[in-house]
N, CA and C atoms as a LAMMPS dump frame, in Angstrom:
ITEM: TIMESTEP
0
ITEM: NUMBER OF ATOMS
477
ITEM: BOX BOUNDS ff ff ff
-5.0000000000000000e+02 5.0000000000000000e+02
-5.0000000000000000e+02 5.0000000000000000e+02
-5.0000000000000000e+02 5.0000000000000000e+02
ITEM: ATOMS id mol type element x y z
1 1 1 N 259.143 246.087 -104.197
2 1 2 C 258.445 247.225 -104.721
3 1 3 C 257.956 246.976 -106.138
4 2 1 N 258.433 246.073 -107.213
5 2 2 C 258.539 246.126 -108.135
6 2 3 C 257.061 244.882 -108.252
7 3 1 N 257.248 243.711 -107.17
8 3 2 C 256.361 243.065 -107.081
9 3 3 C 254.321 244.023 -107.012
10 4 1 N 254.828 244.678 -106.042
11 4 2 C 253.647 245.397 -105.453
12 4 3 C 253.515 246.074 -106.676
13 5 1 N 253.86 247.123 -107.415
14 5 2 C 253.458 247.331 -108.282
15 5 3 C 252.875 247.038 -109.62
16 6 1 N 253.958 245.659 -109.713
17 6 2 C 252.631 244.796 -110.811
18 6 3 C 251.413 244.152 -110.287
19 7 1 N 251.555 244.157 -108.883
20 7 2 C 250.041 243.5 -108.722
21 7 3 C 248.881 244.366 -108.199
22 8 1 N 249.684 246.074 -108.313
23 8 2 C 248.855 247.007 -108.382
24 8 3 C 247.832 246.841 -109.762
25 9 1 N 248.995 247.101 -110.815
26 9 2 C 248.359 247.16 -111.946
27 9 3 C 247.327 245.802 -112.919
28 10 1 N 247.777 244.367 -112.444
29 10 2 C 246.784 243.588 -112.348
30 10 3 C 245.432 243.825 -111.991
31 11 1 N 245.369 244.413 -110.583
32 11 2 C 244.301 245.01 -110.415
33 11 3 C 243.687 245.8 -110.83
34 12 1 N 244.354 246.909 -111.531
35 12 2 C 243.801 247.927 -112.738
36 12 3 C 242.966 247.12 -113.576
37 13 1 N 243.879 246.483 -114.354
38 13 2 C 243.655 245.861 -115.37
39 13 3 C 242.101 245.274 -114.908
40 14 1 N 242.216 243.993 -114.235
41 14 2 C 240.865 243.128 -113.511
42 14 3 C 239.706 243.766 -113.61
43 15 1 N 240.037 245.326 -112.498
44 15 2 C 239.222 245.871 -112.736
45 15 3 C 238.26 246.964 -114.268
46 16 1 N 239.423 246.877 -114.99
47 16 2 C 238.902 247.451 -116.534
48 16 3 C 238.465 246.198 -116.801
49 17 1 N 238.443 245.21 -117.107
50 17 2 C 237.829 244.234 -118.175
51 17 3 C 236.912 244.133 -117.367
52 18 1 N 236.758 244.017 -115.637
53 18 2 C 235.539 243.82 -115.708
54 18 3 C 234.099 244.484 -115.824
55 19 1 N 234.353 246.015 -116.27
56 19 2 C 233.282 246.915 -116.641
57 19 3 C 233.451 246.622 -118.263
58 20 1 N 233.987 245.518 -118.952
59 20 2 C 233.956 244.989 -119.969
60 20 3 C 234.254 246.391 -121.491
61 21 1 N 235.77 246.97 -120.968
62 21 2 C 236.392 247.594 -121.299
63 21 3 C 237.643 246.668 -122.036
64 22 1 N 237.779 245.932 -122.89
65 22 2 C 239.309 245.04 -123.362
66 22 3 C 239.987 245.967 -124.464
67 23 1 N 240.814 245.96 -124.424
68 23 2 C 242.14 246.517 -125.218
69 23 3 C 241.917 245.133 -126.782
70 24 1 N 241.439 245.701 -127.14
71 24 2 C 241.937 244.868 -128.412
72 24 3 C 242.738 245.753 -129.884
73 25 1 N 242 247.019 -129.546
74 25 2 C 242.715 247.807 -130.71
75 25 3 C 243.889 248.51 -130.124
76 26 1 N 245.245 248.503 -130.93
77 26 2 C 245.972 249.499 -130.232
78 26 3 C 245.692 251.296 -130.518
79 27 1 N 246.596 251.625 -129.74
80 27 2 C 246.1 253.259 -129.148
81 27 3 C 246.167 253.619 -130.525
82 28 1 N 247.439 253.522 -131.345
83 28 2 C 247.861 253.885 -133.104
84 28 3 C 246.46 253.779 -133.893
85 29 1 N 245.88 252.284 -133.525
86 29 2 C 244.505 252.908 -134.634
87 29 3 C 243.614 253.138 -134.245
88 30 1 N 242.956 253.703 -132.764
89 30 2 C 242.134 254.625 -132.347
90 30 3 C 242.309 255.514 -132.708
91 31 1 N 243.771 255.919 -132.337
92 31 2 C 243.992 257.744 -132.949
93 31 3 C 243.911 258.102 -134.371
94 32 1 N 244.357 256.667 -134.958
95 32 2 C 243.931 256.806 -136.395
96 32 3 C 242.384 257.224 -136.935
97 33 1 N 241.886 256.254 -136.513
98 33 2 C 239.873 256.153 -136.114
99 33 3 C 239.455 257.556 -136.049
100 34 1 N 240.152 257.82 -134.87
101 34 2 C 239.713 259.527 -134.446
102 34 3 C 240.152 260.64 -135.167
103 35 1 N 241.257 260.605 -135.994
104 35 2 C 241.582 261.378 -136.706
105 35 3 C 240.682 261.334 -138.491
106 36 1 N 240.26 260.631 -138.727
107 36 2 C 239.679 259.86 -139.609
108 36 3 C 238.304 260.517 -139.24
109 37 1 N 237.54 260.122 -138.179
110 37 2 C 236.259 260.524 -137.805
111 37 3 C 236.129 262.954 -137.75
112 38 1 N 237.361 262.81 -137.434
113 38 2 C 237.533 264.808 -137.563
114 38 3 C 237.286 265.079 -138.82
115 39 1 N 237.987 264.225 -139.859
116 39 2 C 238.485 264.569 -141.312
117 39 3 C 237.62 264.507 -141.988
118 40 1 N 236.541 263.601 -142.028
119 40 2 C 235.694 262.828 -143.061
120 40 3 C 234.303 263.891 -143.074
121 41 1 N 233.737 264.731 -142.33
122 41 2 C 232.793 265.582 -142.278
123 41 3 C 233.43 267.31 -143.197
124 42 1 N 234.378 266.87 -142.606
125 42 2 C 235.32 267.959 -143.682
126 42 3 C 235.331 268.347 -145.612
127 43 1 N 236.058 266.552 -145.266
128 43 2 C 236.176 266.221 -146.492
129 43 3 C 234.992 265.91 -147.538
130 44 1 N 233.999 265.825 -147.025
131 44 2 C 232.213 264.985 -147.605
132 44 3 C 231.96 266.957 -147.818
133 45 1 N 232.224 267.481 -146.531
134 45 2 C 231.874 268.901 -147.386
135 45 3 C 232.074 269.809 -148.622
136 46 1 N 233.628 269.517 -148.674
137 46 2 C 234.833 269.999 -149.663
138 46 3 C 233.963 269.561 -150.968
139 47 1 N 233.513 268.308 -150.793
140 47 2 C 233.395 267.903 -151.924
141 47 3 C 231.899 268.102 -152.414
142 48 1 N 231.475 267.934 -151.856
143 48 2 C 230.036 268.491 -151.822
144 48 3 C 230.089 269.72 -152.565
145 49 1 N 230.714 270.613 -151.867
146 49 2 C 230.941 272.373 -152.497
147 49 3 C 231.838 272.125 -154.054
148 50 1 N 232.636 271.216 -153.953
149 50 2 C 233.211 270.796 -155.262
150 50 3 C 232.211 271.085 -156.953
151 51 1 N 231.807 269.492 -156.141
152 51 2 C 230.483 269.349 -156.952
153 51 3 C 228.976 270.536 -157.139
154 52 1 N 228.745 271.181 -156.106
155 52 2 C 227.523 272.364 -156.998
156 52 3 C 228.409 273.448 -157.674
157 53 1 N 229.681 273.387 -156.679
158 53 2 C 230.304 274.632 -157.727
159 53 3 C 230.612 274.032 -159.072
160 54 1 N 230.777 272.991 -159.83
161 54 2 C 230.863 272.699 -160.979
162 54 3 C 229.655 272.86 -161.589
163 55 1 N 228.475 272.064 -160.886
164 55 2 C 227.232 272.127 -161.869
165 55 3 C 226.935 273.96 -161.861
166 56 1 N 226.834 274.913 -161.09
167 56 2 C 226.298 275.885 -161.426
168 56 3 C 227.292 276.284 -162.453
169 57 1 N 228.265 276.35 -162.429
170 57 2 C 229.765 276.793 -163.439
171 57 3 C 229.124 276.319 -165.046
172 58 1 N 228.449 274.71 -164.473
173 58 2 C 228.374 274.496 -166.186
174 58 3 C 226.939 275.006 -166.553
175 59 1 N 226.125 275.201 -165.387
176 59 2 C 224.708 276.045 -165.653
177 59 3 C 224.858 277.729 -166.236
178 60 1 N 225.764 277.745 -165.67
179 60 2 C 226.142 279.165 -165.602
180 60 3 C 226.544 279.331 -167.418
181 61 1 N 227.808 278.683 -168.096
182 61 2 C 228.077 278.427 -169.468
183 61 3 C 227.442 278.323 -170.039
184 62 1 N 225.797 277.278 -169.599
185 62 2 C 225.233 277.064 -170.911
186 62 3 C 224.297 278.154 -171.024
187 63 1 N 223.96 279.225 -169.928
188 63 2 C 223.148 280.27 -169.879
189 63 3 C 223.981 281.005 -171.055
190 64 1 N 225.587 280.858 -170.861
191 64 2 C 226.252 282.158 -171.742
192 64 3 C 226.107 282.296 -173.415
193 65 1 N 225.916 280.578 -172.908
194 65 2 C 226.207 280.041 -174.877
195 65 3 C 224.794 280.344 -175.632
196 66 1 N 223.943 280.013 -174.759
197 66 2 C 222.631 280.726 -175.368
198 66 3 C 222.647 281.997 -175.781
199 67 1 N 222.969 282.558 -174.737
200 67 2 C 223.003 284.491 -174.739
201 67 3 C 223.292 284.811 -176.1
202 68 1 N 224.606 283.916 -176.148
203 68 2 C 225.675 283.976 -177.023
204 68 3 C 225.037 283.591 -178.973
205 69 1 N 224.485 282.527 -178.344
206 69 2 C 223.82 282.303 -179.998
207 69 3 C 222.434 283.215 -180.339
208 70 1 N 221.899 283.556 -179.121
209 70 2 C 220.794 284.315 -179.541
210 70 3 C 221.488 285.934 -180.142
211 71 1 N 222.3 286.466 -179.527
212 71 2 C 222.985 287.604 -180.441
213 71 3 C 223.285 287.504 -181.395
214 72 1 N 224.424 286.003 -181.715
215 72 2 C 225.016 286.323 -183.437
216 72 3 C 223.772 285.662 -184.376
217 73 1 N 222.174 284.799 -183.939
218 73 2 C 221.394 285.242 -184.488
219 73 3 C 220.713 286.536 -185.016
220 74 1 N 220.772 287.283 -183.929
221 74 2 C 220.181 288.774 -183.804
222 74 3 C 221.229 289.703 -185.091
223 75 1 N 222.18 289.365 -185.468
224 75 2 C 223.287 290.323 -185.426
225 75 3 C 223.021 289.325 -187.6
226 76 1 N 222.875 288.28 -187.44
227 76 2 C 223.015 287.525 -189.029
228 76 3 C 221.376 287.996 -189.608
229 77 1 N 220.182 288.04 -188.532
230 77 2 C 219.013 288.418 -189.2
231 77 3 C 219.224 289.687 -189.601
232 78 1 N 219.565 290.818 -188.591
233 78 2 C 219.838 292.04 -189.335
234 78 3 C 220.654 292.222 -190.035
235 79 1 N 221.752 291.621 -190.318
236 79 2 C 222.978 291.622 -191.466
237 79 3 C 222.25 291.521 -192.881
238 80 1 N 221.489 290.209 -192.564
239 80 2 C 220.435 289.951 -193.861
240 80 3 C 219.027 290.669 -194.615
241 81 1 N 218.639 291.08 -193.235
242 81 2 C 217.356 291.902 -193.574
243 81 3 C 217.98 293.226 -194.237
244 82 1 N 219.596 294.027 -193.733
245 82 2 C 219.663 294.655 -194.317
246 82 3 C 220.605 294.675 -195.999
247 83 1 N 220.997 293.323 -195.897
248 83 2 C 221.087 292.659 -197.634
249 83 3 C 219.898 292.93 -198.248
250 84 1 N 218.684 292.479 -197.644
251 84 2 C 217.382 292.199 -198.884
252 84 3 C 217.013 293.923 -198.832
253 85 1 N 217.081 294.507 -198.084
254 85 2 C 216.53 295.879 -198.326
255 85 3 C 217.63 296.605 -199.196
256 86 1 N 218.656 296.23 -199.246
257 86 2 C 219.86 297.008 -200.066
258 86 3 C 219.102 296.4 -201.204
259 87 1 N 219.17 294.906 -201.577
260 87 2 C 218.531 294.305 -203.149
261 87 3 C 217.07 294.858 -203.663
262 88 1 N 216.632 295.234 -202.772
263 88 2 C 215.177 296.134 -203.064
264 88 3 C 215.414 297.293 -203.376
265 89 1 N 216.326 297.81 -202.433
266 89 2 C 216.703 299.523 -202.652
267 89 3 C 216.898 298.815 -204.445
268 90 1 N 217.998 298.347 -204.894
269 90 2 C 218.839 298.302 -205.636
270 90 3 C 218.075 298.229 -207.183
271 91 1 N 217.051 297.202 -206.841
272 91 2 C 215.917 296.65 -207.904
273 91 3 C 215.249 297.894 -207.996
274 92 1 N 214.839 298.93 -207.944
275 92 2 C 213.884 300.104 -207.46
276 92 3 C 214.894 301.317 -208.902
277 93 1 N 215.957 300.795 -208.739
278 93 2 C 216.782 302.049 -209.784
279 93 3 C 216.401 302.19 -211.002
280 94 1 N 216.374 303.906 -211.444
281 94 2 C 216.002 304.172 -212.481
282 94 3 C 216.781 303.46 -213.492
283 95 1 N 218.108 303.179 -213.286
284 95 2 C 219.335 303.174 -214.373
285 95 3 C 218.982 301.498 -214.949
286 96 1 N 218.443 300.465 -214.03
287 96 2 C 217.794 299.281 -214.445
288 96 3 C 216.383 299.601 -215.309
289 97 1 N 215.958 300.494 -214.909
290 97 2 C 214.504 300.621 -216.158
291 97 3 C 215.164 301.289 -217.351
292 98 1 N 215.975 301.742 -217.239
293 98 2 C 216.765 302.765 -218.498
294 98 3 C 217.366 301.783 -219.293
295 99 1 N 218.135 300.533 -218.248
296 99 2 C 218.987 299.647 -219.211
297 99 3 C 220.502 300.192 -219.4
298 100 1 N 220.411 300.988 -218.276
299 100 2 C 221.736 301.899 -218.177
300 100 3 C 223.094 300.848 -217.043
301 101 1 N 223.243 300.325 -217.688
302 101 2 C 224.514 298.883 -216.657
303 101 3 C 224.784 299.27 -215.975
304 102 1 N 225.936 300.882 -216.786
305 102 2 C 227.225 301.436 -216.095
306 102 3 C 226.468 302.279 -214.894
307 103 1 N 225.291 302.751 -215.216
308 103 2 C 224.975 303.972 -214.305
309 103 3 C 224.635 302.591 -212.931
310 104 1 N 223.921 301.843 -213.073
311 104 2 C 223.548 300.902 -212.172
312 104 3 C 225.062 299.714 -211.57
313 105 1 N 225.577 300.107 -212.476
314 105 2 C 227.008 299.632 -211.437
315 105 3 C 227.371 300.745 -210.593
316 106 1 N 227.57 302.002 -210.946
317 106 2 C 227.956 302.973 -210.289
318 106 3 C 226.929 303.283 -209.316
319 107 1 N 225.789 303.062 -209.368
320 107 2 C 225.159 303.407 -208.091
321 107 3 C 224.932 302.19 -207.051
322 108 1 N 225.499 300.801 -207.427
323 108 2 C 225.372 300.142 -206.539
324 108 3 C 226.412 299.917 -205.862
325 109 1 N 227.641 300.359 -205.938
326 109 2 C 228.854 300.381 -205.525
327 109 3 C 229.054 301.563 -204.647
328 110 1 N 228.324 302.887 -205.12
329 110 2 C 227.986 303.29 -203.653
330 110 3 C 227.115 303.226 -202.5
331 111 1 N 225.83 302.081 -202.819
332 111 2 C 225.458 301.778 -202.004
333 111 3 C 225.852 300.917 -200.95
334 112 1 N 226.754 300.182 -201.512
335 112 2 C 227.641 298.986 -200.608
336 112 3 C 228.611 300.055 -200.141
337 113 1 N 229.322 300.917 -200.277
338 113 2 C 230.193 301.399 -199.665
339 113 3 C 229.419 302.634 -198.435
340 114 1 N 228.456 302.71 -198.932
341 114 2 C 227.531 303.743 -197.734
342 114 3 C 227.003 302.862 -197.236
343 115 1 N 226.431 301.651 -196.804
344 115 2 C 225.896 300.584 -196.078
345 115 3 C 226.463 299.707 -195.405
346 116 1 N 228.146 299.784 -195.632
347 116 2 C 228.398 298 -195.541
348 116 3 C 228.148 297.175 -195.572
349 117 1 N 227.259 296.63 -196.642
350 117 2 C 226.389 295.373 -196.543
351 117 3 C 226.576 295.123 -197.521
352 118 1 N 227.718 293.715 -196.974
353 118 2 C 227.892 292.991 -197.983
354 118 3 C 229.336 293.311 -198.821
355 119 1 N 229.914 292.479 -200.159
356 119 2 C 231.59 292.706 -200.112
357 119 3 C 230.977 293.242 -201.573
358 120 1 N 229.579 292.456 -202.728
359 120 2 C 229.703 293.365 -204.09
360 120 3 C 228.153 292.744 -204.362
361 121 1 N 227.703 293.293 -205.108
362 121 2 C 226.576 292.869 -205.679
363 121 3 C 226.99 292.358 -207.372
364 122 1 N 225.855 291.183 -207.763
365 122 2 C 226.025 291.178 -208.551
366 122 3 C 224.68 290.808 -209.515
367 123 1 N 224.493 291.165 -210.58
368 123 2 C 223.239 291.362 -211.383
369 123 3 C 223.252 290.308 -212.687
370 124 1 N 222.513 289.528 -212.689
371 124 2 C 222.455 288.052 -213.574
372 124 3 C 221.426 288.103 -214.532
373 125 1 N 221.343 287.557 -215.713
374 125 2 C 220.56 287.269 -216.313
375 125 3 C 219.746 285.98 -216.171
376 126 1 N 218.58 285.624 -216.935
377 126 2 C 218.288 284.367 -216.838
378 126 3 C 218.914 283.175 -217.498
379 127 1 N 219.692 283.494 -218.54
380 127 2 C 220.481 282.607 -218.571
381 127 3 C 222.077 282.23 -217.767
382 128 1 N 221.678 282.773 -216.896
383 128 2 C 223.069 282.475 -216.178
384 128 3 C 224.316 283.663 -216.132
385 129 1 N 224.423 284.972 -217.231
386 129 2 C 225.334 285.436 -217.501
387 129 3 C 225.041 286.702 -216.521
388 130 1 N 226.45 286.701 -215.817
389 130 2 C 226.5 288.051 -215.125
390 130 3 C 226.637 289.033 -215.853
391 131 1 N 225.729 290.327 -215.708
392 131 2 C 225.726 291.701 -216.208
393 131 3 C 226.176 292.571 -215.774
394 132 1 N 226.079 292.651 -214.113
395 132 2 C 227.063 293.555 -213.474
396 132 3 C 227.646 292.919 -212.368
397 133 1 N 228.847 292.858 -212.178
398 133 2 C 229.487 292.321 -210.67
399 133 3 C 230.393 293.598 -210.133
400 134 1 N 230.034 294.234 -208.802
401 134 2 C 230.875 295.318 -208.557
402 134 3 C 232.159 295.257 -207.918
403 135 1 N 232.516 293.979 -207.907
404 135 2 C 233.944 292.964 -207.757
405 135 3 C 234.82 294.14 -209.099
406 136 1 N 234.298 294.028 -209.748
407 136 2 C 235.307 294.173 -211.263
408 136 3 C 234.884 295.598 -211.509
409 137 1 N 235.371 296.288 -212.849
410 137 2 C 235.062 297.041 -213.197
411 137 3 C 233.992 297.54 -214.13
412 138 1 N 233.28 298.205 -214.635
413 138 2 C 232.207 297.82 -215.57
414 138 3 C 232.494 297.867 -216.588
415 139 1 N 232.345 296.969 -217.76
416 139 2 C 232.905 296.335 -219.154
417 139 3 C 233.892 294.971 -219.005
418 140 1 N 234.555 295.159 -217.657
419 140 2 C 235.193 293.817 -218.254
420 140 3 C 234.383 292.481 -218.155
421 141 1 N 235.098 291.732 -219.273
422 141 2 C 234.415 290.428 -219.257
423 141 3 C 233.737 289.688 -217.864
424 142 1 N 232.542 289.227 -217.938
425 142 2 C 232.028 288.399 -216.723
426 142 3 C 231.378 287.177 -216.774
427 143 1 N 231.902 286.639 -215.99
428 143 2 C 231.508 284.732 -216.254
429 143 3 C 230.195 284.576 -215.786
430 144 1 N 229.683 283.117 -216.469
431 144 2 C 228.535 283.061 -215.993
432 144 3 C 228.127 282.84 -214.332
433 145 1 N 227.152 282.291 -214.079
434 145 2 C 226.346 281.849 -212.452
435 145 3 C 226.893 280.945 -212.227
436 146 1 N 227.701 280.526 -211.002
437 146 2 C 228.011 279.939 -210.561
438 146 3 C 226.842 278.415 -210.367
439 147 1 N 226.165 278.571 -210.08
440 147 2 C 225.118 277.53 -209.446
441 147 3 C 223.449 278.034 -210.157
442 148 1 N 224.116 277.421 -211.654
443 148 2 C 222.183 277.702 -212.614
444 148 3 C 221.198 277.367 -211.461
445 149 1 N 220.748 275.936 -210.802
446 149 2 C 220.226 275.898 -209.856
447 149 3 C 219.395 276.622 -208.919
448 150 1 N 220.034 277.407 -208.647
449 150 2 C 219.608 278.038 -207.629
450 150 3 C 219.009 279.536 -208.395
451 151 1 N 219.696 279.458 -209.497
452 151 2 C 219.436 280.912 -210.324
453 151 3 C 217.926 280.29 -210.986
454 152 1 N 217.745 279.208 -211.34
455 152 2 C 216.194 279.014 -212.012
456 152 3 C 215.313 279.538 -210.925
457 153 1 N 215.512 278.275 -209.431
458 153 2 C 214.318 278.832 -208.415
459 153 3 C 214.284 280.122 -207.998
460 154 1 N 215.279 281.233 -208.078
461 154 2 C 215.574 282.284 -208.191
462 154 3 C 214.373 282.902 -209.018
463 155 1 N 214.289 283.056 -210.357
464 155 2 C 213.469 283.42 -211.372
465 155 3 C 212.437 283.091 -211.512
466 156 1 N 212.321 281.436 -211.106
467 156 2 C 210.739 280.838 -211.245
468 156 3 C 210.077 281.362 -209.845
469 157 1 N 210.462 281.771 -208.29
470 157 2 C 209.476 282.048 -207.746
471 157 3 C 209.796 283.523 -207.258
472 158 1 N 210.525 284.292 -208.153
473 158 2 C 211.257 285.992 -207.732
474 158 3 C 211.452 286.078 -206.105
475 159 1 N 212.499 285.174 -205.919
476 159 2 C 212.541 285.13 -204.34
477 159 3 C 214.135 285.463 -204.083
């Protein structure tokens, strides 16, 4: 019995190779192959989605950072525009045509405190010497300009 049955399966065999079917790989790395061939359409997707979800993520950021700088532009021009209109308001006072310091310290100290703009003003001569700083009080001693420099082009083009 044992005979007949291997020369059953000889014949199996005979007959697989000769529709040119041979066993050369074992079953372990077909199934490997095949498991491999499920995975890999998977995995090429995963990653795929990986990758646009990063680039829009970083498209997405640099849209924010713009947003982002175009406001605290928006937010420093008007901070400033409303500095130079406070220094205009400020230049405009009677108490500067009078030659009146104290009255022109006192009214520019409530303009900074009704505006918020800005931490003090301060009022210079051309030689450099501060006349009013609303940091301090009015009379006490005040040092000169920090940066003559900038105080000449200051005077030479009233800018």
């Amino acid at each position: 019995m044992v005979a007949h049955d291997r020369d059953k399966l000889l014949k199996r065999r005979k007959s697989v190779r000769a529709y040119g079917f041979t066993s050369r790989w074992r079953i372990g790395t077909v199934l490997l192959l095949l498991i491999l061939a499920c995975l890999l359409p998977g995995i090429l997707g995963v990653a795929v989605l990986f990758a646009r979800e990063y680039l829009n993520g970083r498209a997405q950021l640099e849209r924010d950072m713009i947003a982002t700088a175009r406001a605290m532009i928006q937010s420093v021009d008007t901070q400033l525009f409303r500095a130079r209109t406070t220094g205009q308001v400020l230049s405009t006072s009677k108490a500067l045509s009078r030659n009146d310091l104290e009255g022109f310290h006192r009214r520019a100290r409530e303009v900074i405190a009704t505006t918020q703009v800005g931490m003090n003003f301060v009022l210079t001569n051309e030689s450099g010497q501060q006349l009013v700083n609303t940091l301090r009080e009015f009379g006490e001693p005040l040092p000169r300009h920090g940066n003559p420099e900038i105080l000449r082009r200051v005077f030479a083009t009233g800018l």
